[in-house]
FITORMI-767819 format. One record per residue (C-alpha): residue in one letter; residue number from 1; x, y, z. Coordinates in pm, 1 decimal, padded with zeros to 6 digits, always signed. Example, Ala and Ser with C-alpha at 12.3 -4.5 7.8 and 13.67 -1.06 7.14 Angstrom:
FITORMI-767819
['a',1,[+01230.0,-00450.0,+00780.0]]
['s',2,[+01367.0,-00106.0,+00714.0]]
***
This chain:
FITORMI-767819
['x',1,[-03134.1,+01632.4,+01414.8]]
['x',2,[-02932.7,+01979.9,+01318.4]]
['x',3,[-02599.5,+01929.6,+01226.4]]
['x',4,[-02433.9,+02097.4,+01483.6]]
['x',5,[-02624.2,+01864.9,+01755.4]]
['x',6,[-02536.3,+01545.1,+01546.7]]
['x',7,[-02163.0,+01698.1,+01552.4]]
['x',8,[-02191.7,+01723.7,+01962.4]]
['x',9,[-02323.0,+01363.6,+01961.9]]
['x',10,[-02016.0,+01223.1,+01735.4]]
['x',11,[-01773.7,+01390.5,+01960.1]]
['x',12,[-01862.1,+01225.4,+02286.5]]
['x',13,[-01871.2,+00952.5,+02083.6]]
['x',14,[-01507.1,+00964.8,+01947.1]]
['x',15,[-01374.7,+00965.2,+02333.8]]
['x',16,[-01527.2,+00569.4,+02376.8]]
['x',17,[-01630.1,+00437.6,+02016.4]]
['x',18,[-01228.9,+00367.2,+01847.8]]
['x',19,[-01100.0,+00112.0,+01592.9]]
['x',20,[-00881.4,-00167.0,+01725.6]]
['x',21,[-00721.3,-00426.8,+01546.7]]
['x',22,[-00939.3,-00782.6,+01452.7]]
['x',23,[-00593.4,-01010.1,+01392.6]]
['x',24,[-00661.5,-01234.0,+01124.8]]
['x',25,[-00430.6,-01524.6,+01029.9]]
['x',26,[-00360.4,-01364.2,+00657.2]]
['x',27,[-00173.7,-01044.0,+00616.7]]
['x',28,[-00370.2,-00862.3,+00378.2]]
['x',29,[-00734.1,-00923.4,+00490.3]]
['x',30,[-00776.4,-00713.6,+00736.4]]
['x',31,[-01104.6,-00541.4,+00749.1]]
['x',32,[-01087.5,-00245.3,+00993.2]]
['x',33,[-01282.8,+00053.9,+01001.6]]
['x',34,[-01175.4,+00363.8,+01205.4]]
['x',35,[-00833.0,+00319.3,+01200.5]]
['x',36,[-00771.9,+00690.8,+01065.6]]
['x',37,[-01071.4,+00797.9,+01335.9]]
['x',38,[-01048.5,+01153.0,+01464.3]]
['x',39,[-01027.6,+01131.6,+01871.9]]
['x',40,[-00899.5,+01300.9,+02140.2]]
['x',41,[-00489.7,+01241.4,+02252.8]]
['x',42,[-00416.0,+01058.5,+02581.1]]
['x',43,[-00694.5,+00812.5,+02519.7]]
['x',44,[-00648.5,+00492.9,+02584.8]]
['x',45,[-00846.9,+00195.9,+02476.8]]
['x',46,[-00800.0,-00173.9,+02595.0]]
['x',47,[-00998.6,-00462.7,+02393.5]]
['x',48,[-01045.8,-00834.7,+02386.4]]
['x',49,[-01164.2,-00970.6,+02096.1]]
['x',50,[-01297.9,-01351.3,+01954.6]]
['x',51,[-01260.2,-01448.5,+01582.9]]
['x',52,[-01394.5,-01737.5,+01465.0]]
['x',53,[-01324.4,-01870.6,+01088.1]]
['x',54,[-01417.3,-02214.8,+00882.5]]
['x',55,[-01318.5,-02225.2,+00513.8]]
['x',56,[-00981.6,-02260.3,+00309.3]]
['x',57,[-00771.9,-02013.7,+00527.5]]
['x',58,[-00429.2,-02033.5,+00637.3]]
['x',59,[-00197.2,-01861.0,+00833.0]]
['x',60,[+00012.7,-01806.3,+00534.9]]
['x',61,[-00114.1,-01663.8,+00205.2]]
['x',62,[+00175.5,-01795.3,+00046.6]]
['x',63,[+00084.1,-02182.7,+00066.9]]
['x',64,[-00252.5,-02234.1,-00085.9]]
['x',65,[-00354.2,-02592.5,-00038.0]]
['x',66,[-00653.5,-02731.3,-00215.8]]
['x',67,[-00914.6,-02929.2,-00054.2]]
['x',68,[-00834.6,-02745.1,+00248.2]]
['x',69,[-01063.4,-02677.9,+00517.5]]
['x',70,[-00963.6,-02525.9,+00885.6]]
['x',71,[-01189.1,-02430.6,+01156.0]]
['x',72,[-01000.3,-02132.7,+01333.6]]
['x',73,[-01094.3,-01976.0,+01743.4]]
['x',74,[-00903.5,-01686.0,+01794.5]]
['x',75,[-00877.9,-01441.5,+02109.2]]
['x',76,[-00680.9,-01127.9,+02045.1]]
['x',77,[-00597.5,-00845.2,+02342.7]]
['x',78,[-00525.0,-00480.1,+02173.1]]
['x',79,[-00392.3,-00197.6,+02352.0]]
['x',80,[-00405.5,+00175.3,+02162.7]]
['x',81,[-00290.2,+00472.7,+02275.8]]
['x',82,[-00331.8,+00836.3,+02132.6]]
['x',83,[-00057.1,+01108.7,+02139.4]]
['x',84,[+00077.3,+01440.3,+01989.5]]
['x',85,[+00320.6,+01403.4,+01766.1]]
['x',86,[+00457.7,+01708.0,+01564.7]]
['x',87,[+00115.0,+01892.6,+01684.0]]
['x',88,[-00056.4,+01601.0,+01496.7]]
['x',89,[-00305.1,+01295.2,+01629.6]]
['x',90,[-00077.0,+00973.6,+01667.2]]
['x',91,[-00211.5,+00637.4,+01755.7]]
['x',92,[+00020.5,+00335.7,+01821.8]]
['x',93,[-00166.0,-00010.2,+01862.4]]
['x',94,[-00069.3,-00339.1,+01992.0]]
['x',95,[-00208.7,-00664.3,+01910.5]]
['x',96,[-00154.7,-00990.6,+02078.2]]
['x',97,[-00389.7,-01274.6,+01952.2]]
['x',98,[-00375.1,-01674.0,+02072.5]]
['x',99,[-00515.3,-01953.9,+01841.7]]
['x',100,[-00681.6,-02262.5,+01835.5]]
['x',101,[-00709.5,-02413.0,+01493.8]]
['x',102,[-00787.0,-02770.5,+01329.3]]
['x',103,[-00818.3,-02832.1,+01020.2]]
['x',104,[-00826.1,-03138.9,+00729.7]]
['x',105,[-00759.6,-03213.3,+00359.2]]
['x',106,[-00908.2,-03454.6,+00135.9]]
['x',107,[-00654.5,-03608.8,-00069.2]]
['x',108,[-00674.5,-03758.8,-00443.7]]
['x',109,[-00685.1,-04107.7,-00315.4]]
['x',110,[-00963.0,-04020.3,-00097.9]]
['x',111,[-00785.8,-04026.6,+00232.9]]
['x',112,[-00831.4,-03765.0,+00458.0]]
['x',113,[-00611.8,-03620.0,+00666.4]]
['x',114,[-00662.3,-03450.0,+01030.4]]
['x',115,[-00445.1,-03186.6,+01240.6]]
['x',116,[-00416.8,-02941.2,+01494.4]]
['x',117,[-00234.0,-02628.7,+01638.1]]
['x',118,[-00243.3,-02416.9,+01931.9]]
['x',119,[-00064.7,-02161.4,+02051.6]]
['x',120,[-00008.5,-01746.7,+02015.9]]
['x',121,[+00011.3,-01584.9,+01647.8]]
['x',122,[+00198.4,-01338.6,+01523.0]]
['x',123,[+00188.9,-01022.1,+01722.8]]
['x',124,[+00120.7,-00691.4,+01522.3]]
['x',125,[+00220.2,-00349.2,+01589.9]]
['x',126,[+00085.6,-00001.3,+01433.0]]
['x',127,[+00232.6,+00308.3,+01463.7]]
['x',128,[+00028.5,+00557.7,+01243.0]]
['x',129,[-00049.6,+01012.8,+01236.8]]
['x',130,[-00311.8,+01189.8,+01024.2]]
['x',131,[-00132.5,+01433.3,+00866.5]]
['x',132,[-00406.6,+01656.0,+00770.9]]
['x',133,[-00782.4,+01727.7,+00925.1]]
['x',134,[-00671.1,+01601.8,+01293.0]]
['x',135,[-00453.6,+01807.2,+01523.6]]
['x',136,[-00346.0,+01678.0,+01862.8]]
['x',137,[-00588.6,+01812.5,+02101.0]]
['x',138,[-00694.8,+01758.1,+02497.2]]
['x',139,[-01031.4,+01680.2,+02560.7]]
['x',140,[-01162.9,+01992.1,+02590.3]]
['x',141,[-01028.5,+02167.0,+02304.1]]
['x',142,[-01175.6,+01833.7,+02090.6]]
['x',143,[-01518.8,+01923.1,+02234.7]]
['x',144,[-01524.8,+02193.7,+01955.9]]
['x',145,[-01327.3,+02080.3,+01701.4]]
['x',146,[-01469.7,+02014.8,+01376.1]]
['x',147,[-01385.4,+01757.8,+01185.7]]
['x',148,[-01402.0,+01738.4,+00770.5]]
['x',149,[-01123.6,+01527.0,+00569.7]]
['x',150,[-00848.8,+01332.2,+00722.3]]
['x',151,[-00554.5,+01207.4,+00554.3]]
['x',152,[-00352.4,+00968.4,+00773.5]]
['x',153,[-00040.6,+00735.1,+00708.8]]
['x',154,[+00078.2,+00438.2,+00930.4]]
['x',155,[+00315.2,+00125.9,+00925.1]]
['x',156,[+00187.6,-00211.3,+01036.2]]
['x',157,[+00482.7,-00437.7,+01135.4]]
['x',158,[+00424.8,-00806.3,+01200.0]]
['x',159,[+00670.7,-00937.1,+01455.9]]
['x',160,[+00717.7,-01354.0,+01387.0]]
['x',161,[+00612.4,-01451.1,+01732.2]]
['x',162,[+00393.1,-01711.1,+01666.5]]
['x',163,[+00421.9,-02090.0,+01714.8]]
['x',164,[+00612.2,-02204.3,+01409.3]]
['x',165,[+00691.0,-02580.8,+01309.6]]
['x',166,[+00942.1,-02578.1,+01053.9]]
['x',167,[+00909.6,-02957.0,+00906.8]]
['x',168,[+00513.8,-02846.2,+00880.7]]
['x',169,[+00315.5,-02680.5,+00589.0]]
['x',170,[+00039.3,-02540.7,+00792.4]]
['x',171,[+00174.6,-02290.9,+01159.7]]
['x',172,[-00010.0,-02026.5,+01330.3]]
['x',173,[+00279.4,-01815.0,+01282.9]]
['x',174,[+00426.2,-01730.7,+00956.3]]
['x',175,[+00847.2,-01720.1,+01076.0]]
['x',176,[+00911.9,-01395.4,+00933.9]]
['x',177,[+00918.6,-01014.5,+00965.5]]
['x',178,[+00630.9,-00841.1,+00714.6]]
['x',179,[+00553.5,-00441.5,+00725.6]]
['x',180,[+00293.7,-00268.3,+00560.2]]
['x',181,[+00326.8,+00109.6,+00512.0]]
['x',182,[-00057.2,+00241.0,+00431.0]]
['x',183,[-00183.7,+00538.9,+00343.8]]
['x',184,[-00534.3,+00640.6,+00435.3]]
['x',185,[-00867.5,+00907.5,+00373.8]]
['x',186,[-01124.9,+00927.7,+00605.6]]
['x',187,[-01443.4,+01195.7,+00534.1]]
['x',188,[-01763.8,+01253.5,+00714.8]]
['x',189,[-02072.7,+01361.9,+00556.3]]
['x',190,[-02391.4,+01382.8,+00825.9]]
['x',191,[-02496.5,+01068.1,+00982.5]]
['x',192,[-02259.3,+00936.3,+00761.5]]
['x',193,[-01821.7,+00827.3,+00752.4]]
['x',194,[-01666.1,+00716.8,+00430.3]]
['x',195,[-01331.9,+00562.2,+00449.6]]
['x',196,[-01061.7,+00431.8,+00204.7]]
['x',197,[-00706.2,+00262.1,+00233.1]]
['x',198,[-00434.7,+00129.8,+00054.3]]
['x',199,[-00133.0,-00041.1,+00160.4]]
['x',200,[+00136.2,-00287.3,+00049.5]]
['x',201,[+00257.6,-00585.7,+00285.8]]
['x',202,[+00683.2,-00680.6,+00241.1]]
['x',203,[+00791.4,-00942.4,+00339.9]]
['x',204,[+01162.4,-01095.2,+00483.8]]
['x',205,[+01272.3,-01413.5,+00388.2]]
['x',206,[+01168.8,-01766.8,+00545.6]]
['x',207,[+01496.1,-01965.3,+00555.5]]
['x',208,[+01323.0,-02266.6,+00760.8]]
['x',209,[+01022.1,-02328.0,+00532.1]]
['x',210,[+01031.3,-02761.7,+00493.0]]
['x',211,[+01354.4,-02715.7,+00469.3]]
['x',212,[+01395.4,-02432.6,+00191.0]]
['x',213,[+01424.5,-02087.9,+00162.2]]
['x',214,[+01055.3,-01935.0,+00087.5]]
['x',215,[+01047.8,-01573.9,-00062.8]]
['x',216,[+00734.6,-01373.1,-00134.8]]
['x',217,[+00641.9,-01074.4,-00325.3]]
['x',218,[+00484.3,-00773.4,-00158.5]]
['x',219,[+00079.4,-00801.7,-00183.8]]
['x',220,[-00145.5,-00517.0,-00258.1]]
['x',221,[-00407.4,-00431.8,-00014.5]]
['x',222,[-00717.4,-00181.8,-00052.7]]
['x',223,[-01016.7,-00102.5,+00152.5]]
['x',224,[-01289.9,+00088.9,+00172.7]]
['x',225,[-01562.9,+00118.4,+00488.2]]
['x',226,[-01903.0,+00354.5,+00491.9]]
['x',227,[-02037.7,+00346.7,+00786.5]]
['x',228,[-02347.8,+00495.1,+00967.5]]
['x',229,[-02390.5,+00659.3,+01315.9]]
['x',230,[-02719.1,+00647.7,+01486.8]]
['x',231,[-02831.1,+00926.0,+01753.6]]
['x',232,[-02818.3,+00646.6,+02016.9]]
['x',233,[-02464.2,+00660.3,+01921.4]]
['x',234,[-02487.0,+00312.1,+01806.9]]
['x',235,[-02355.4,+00234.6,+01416.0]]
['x',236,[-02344.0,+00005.6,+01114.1]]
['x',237,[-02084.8,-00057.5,+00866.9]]
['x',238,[-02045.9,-00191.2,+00517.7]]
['x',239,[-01681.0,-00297.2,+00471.2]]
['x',240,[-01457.3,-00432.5,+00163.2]]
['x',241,[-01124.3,-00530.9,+00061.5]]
['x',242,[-00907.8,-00625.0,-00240.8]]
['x',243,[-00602.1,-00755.0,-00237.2]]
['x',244,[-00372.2,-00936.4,-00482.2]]
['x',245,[-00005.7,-01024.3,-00561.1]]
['x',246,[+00245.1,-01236.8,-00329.7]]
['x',247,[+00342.6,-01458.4,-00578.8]]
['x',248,[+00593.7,-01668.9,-00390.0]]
['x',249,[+01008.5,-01792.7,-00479.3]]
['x',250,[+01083.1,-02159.3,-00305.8]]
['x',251,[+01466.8,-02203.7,-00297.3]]
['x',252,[+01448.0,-01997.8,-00648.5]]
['x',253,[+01191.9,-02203.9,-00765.7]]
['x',254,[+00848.3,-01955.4,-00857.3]]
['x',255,[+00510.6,-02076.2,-00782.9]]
['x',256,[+00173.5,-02009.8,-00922.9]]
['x',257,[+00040.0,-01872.9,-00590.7]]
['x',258,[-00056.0,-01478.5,-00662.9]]
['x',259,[-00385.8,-01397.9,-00462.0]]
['x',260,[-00702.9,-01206.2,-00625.7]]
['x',261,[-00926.1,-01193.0,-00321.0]]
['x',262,[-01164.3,-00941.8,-00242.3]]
['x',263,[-01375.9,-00928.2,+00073.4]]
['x',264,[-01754.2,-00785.7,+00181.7]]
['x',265,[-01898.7,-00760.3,+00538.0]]
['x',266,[-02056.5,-00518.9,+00797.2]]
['x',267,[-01969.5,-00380.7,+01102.8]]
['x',268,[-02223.6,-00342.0,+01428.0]]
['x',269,[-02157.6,-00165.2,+01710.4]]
['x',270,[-02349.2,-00017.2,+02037.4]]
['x',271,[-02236.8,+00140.7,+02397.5]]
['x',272,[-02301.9,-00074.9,+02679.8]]
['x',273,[-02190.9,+00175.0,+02941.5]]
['x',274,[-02023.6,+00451.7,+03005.1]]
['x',275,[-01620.7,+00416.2,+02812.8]]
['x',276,[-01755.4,+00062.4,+02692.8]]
['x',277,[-01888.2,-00113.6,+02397.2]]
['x',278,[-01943.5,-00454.7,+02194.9]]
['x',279,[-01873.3,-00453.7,+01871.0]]
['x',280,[-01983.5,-00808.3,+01598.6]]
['x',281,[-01831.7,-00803.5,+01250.5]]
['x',282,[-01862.2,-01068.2,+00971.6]]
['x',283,[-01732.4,-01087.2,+00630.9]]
['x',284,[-01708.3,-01379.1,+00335.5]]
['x',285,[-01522.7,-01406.0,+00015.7]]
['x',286,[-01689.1,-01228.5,-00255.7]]
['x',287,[-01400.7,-01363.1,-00542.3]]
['x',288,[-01155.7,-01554.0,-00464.8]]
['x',289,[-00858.8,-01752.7,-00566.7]]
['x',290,[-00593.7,-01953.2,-00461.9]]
['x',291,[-00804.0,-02093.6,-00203.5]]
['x',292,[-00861.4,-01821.2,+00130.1]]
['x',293,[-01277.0,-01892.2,+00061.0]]
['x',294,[-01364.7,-01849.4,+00376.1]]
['x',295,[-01660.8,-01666.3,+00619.3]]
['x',296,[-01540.7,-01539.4,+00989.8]]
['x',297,[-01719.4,-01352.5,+01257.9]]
['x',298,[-01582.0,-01192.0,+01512.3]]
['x',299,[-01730.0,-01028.3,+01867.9]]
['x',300,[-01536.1,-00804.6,+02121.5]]
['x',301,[-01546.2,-00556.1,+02407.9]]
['x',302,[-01356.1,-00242.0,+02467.6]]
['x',303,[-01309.3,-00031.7,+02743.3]]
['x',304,[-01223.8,+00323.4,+02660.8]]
['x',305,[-01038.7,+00605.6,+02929.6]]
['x',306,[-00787.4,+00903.5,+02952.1]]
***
């Protein structure tokens, strides 16, 4: 297929094929190709999405618990919408996810212990602009746009909305503010879009941890996606991500809790219909410590329009 076709092809794409946010119960791990994507502004693009998880994951990366297993059901709705800002392609995204999680430890003795939580997570918020290689344009100036490197920046925020117990180790939400400024390069080549982040996560203060005041360290996030677009306009993804730090202060008190994790899994996705499409992801722990060894897969629609 020429080039210049192929370039047609990825275009219409852009309009109805978008990232949106999977919302995982840890910070750091989030594994999400397109975010920097070169669209149209005034798109809009609603999705639901299901995330399912068994392993040693928790809500909070902080408290690593061994012999730890929780089975996780997740439903997330995300909202994006594109703008021009500055003469530049902005995105802000919403994120609302509700969870249903049970989980159990095997203790020393042998004794094993059983629980439960339900109820919404931690709502997320991303306000992000490529700065270079994406200009703010209407649909029909995008039509012939080319596109070639993108630099993009954005700030994730993490609003403590989730269902917190504070006489309990294990919550869906984590009882604190957390931003993550990230900085981002995305590149096509052909049939073909390479993609690489980085991004530190702060973190406020818990003052109602058990009790005690829990502090934590930023973490250190990278990623990197390649991912391949088909003529049908379907595509596949390889995805990864590192991240380490967060060593964590209780009431002054340091812990030996820094994470070293780093992540592998691939992306599908194919149009259903006109502004629609389903996209499956899964991903596993490729090194990890501190507990967070864990597999999750995740399925969701969007529905794309102006």
């Amino acid at each position: 297929m020429p080039e210049k076709t192929f370039s047609l092809v990825l275009k219409k794409r852009h309009f109805v094929m978008v990232f949106f946010l999977f919302v995982m119960p840890v910070f750091s791990q989030d594994l999400e190709p397109r975010v920097y994507a070169n669209v149209a502004k005034n798109l809009n693009v609603a999705s639901l999405g299901y995330l399912f998880t068994d392993g040693n994951v928790l809500t909070d990366p902080s408290l690593p618990i061994t012999d730890f297993t929780l089975r996780s059901h997740n439903v997330a709705l995300n909202y994006i919408r594109t703008f021009g800002l500055f003469n530049k392609l902005a995105r802000v995204q919403v994120a609302v996810p509700y969870t249903f999680m049970d989980g159990s430890q095997t203790r020393t003795s042998g004794e094993v212990i059983t629980g439960s939580r339900t109820g919404f997570a931690d709502t997320k918020i991303r306000l992000g602009i490529n700065l270079l290689g994406s200009p703010a344009l209407d649909r029909s100036e995008f039509k012939n746009f080319e596109q070639k490197t993108i630099l993009g920046v954005s700030l994730v925020t993490s609003i403590p909305t989730g269902r917190y117990y504070d006489d309990k180790q294990i919550n869906i939400g984590t009882n604190r503010w957390a931003f993550k400024p990230e900085i981002g390069v995305s590149k096509r080549f052909a049939h073909l879009y390479a993609e690489a982040y980085g991004g530190i996560w702060f973190y406020t203060d818990n003052n109602d941890f058990l009790g005690k005041k829990l502090e934590q360290k930023p973490t250190y996030s990278l990623q990197g996606h390649a991912s391949y677009y088909f003529k049908n306009n379907m595509w596949v993804g390889f995805n990864t991500n590192w991240f380490f730090g967060g060593r964590t202060i209780t009431d002054g008190v340091s812990g030996d809790s820094e994470i070293d994790n780093w992540r592998v899994g691939g992306t599908f996705s194919t149009p259903i219909a006109k502004g629609q499409s389903i996209r499956f992801q899964y991903h596993v722990g490729a090194y990890t410590n501190n507990g967070l060894n864990y597999y999750a897969l995740s399925a969701s629609y969007q529905y794309s329009f102006f």
